[in-house]
N, C-alpha and C positions, 0 to 999 in steps of 0.2 A: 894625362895623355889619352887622346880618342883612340878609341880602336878603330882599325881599319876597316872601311866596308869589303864583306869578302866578295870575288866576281868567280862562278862559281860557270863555268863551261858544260854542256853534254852534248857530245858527239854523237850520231848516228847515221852510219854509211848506209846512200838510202840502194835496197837491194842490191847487196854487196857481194852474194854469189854471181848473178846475174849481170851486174856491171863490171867485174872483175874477168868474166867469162866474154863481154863484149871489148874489155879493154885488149884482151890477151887477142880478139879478132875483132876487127875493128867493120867489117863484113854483117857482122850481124847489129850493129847498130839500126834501130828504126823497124825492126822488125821484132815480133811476138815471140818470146826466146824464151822455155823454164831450162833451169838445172834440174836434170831427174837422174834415177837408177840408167841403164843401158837404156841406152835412145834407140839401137837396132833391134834391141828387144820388144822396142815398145811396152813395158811393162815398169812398175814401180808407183812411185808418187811422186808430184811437183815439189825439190827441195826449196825453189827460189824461182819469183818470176819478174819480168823488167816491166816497167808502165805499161807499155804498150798490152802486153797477156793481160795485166789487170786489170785495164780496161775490156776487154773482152771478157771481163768475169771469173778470169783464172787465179784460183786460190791455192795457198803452201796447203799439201798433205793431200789435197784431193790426186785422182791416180792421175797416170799419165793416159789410161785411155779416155778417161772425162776429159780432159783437156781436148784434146783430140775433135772431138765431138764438137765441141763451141771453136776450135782454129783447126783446122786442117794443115794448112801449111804452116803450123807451128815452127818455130826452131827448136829443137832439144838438143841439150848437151850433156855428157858425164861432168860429175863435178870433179873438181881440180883441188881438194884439200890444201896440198900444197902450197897452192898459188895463191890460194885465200890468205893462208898466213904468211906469209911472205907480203903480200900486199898490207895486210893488218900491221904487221911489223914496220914498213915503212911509212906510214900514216903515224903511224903513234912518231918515228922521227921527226914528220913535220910538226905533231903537237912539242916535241920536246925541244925544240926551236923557240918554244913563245915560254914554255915552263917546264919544270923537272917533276912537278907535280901533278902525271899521270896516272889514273888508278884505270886498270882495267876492265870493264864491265863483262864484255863478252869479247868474240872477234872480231866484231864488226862495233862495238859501243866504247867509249870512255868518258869517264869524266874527269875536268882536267879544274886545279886550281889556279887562278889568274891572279889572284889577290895581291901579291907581288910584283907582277908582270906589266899593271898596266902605268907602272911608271913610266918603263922602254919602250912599251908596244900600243898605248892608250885605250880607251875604255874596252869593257867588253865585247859589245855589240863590233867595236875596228878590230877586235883581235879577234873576233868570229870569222867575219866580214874576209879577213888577210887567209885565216887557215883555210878557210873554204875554199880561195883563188888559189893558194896556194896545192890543194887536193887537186882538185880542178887539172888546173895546168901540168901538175908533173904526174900524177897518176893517173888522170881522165877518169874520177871516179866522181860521185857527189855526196852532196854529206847533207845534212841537217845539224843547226845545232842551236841548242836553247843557252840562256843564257838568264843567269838568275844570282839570287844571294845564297840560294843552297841547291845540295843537289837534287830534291826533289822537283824542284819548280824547274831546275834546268832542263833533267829530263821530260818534265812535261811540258815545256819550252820547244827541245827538239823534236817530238809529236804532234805538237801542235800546224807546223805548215811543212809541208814535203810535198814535193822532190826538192834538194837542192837551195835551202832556206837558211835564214837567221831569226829567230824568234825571242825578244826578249820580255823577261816578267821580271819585273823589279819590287822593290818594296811598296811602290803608289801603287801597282797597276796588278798585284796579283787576287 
């Protein structure tokens, strides 16, 4: 009997404070937006910033008054703890849609095994492809996600192209 090829999934929600803070307000889309300490205070450190700060050079941990300096009319917000896992929790639903075999990386990461799955749902690369639209569409968040025969390659799969990608490394091509 062959053993099956495993299809080995790695999610990563791409700025996941920052897109969960723009999904909750849909106003700040398009605009240069970190999650910091008290925005009134102006004080703290950047916990999360959206594409847009990144491109202006804004990095996690540097303070909020560097930021400041390179955007002015920044967006800041307090973060929302809460709202993060709540949303994490309902992502991992959409993953356990396609399979039961979620393992949690962090809030914002999992890796999930498909090895099973792409009987119902077809290869990897279409069962990425589906959970993305599916993020997409019901949460307005985006994801990255690699997609390999184990889970090193997967995660370094879903690093590979971001914002918003599917990236696969297979056994020819890693």
């Amino acid at each position: 009997m062959e053993k099956k090829k495993r299809v080995i999934l790695h999610s990563d929600l791409n700025n996941f404070f920052a897109s969960v803070e723009i999904a909750r307000d849909p106003s700040l889309a398009g605009k240069p937006l970190i999650v910091c300490g008290d925005p009134k205070a102006r004080h703290g450190i950047v916990l999360a910033k959206n594409e847009e700060a990144k491109k202006l050079g804004i990095k996690t941990a540097e303070t909020v008054y560097s930021a400041l300096k390179k955007c002015p009319n920044l967006q800041m917000v307090e973060s929302h703890f809460s709202d993060y896992k709540r949303y994490s929790r309902l992502v991992r639903e959409i993953y356990e849609r396609y399979t039961e075999k979620v393992e949690e990386c962090s809030i914002d990461e999992c890796a999930l095994d498909m090895t099973e799955s792409v009987a119902l749902f077809g290869d990897g690369k279409t069962i990425a492809e589906k959970i993305r639209a599916d993020v997409k569409r019901e949460l307005h968040l985006t994801v990255s996600i690699g997609v390999s025969f184990n889970k090193a390659f997967a995660k370094l799969g879903s690093e590979l192209k971001k914002p918003d990608a599917v990236t696969v490394i297979s056994e020819e091509n890693y």
